[in-house]
C-alpha positions as CSV (number, residue, x, y, z in Angstrom):
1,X,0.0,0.0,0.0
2,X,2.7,2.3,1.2
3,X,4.8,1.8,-2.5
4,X,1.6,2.5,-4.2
5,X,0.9,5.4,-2.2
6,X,4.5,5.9,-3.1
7,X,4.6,5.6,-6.9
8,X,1.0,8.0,-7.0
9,X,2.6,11.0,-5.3
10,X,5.9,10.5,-7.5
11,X,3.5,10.1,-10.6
12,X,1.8,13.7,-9.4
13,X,4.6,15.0,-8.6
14,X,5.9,14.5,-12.6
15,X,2.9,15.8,-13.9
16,X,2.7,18.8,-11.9
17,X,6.3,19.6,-13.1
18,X,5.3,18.9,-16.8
19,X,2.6,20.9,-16.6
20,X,4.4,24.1,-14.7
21,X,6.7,23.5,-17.5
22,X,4.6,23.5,-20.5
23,X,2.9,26.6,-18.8
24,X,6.3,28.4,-18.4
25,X,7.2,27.7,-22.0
26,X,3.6,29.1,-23.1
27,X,4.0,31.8,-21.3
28,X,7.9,32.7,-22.7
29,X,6.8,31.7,-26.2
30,X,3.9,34.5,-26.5
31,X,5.8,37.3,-23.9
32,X,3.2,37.5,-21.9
33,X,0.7,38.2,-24.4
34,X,-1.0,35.1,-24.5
35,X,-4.3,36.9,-23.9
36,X,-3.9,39.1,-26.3
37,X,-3.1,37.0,-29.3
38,X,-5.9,35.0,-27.9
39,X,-8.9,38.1,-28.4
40,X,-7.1,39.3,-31.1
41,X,-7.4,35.8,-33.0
42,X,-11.5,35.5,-32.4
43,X,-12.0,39.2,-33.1
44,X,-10.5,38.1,-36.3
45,X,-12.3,34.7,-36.9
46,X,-15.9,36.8,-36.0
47,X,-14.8,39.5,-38.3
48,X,-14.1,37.6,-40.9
49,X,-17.8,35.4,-40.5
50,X,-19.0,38.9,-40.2
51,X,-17.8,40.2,-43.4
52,X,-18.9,36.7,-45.4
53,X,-22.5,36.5,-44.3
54,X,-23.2,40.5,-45.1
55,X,-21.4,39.6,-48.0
56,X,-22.6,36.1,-49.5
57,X,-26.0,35.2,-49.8
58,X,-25.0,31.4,-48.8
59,X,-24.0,30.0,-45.3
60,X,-20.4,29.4,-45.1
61,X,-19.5,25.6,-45.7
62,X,-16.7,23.6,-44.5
63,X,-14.4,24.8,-47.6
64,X,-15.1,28.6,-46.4
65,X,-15.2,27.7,-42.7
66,X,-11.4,26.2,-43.3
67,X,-9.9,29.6,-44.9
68,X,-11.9,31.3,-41.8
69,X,-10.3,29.0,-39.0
70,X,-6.8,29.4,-41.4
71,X,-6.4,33.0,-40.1
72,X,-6.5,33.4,-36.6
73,X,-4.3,30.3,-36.9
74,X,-1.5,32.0,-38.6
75,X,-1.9,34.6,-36.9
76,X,-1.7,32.8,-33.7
77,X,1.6,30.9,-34.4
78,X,3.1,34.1,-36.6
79,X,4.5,36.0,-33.6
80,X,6.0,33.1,-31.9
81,X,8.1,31.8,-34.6
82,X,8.9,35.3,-35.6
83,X,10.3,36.9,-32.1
84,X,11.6,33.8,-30.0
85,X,14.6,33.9,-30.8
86,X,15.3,38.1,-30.3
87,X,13.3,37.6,-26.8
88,X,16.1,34.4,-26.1
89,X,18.2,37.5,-26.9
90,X,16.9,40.3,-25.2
91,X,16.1,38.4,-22.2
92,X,20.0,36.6,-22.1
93,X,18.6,33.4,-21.8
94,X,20.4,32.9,-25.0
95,X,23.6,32.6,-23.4
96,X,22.6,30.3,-20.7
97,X,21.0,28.1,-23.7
98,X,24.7,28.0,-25.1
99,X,26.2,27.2,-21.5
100,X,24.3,24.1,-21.8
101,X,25.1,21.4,-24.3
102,X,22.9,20.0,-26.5
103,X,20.3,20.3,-23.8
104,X,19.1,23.6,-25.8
105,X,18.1,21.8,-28.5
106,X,15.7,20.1,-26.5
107,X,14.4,23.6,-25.3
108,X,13.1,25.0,-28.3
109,X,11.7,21.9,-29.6
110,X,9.8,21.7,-26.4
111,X,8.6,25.7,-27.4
112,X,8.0,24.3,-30.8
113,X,6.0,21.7,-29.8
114,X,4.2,24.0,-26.7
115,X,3.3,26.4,-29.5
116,X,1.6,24.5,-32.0
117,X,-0.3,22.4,-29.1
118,X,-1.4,26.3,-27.8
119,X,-2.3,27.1,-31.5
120,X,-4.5,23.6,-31.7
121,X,-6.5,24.1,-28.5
122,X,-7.5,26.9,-29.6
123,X,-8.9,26.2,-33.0
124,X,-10.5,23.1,-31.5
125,X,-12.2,25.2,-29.6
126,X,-13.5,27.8,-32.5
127,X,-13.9,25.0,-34.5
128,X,-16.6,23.1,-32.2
129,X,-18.5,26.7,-32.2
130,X,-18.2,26.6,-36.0
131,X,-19.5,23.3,-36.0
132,X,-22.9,23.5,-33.7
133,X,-23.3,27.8,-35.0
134,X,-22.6,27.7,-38.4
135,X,-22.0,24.1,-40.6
136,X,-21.7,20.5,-40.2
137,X,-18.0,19.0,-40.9
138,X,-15.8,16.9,-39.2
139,X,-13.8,18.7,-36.4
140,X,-10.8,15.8,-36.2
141,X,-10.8,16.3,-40.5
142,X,-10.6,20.0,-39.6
143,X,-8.1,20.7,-37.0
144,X,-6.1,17.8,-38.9
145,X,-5.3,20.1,-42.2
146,X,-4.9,23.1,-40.7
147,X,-2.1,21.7,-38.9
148,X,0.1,20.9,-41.6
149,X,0.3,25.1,-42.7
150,X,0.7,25.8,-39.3
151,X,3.3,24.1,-38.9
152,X,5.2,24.6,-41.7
153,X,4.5,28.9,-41.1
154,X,5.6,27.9,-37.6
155,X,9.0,26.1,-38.6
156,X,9.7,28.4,-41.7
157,X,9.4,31.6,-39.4
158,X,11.9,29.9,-36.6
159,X,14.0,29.1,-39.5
160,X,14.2,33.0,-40.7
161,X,14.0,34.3,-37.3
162,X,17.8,32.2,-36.9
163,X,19.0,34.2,-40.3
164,X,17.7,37.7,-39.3
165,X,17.9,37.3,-36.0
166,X,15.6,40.0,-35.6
167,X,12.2,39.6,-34.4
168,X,10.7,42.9,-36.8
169,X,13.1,41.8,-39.7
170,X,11.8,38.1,-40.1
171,X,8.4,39.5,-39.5
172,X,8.3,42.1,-42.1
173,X,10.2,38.6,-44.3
174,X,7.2,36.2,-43.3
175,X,4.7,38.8,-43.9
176,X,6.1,39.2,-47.5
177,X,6.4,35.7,-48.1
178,X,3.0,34.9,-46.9
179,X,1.4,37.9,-49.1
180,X,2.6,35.9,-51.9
181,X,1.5,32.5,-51.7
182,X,-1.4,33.9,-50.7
183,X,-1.5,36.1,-54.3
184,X,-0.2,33.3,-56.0
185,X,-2.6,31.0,-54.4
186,X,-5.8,32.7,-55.8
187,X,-4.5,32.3,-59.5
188,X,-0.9,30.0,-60.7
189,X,-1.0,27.6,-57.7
190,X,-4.9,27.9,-56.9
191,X,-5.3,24.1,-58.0
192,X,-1.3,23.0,-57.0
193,X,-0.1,20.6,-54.5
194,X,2.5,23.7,-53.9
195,X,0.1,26.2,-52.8
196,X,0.5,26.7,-48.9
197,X,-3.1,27.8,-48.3
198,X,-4.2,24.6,-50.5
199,X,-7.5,23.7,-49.2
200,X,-8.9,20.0,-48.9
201,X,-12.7,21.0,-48.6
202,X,-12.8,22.7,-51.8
203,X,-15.9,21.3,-53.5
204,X,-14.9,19.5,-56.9
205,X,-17.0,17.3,-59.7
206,X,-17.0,14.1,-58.5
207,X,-14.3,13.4,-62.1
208,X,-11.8,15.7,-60.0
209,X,-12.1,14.0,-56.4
210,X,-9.4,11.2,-57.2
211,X,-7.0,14.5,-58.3
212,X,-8.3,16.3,-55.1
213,X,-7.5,13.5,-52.7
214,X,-3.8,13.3,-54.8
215,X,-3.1,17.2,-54.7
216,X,-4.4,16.9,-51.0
217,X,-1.8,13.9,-49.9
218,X,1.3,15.1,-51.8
219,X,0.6,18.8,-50.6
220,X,0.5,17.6,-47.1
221,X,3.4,15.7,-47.7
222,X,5.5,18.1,-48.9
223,X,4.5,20.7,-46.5
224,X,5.9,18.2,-43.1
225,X,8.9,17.8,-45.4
226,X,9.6,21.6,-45.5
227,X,8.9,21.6,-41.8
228,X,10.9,19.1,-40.7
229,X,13.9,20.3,-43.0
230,X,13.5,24.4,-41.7
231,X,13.3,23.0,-38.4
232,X,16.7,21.3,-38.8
233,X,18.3,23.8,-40.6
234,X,17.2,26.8,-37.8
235,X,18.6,24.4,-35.4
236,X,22.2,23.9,-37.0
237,X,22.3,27.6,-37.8
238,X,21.8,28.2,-34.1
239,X,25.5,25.9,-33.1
240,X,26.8,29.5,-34.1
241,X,27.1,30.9,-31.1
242,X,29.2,34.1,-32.1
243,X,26.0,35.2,-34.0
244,X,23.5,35.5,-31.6
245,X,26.0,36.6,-28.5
């Protein structure tokens, strides 16, 4: 009874140190602006439903309801990847992330990880109100492809935050490159497996669903591809240490 009692407290005791760690990291990762990032994302997401019902005639669907949850997403995991590593800097907990050997790797994985879990609690939960106020769709189907853009914004803004290393310079860089997928999106890669904001839900002929599904899987392939490989590459920029110090 005793070891039980034993291996319970040791148990709580873990998870009360993971979770005061996870909440630590959250709150580094956004600078203490968690909250507002967080009313700034749904002022978006109802301005945007807003604007769509004054201006369609139609209820949204889930093809429209994706590009609406698509937003506040970015937007959510934009300033993150964009300023973590100038607040490392500003802060000086760069240097004490150098003192330690390869243990700092593991810390901004863990921030990595922290801030897309952050960024998917969230839409799970506008995503459930979009479901039971505005359409029927799957929310697992939903969350699940607007994780793959996430991420990839998320890795590909750590990775230029590591070449800038300036928190305004790889913003000003991410908002340019975003502008133009997003141009690009709407005309040469509208249909492509390369277009970043490529959307799953788009409503096709059932001839074009086989090419859908296709453009869908490769799209989603290459997009955990890019992430994985910006991840890396951020990571082996930052064994540089005369760069950042």
């Amino acid at each position: 009874m005793t070891t039980n009692n034993q291996s319970s407290t040791s148990l709580l005791g873990k998870l009360s140190t993971i979770i005061t760690f996870l909440r630590y990291n959250a709150s580094n990762i956004f600078a203490g602006k968690f909250f507002y990032f967080l009313g700034l994302a749904v002022a978006i997401y109802f301005t945007v439903i807003i604007i769509y019902v004054l201006d369609e005639a139609l209820p949204p669907d889930a093809e429209v309801i994706y590009y609406m949850l698509l937003v506040p997403s970015v937007l959510l995991v934009f300033y993150p990847s964009c300023y973590s590593i100038q607040a490392d800097v500003d802060s000086r907990m760069i240097e004490t992330l150098f003192g330690i050997p390869d243990y700092r790797y593991k810390v901004w994985l863990v921030r990595n990880l922290t801030q897309y879990g952050v960024v998917i609690i969230l839409l799970s939960g506008l995503a459930i109100l979009s479901r039971f106020a505005i359409a029927e769709f799957s929310i697992t189907m939903m969350l699940y492809h607007l994780l793959f853009p996430v991420i990839f914004i998320g890795s590909l803004g750590f990775l230029t935050s590591t070449i800038s290393r300036s928190g305004n310079g790889t913003a000003v860089i991410m908002v340019i490159v975003l502008m133009v997928f997003w141009i690009l999106s709407a005309d040469v890669l509208e249909e492509s497996r390369w277009n970043l904001f490529f959307n799953p839900f788009e409503k096709v002929d059932m001839y074009q669903t086989v090419m859908l599904e296709a453009n869908t899987f490769y799209n989603r392939v290459y997009l955990i591809v890019g992430s994985i490989i910006a991840t890396m590459l951020a990571l082996l920029r930052l064994q540089k240490r005369e760069r950042f110090i």
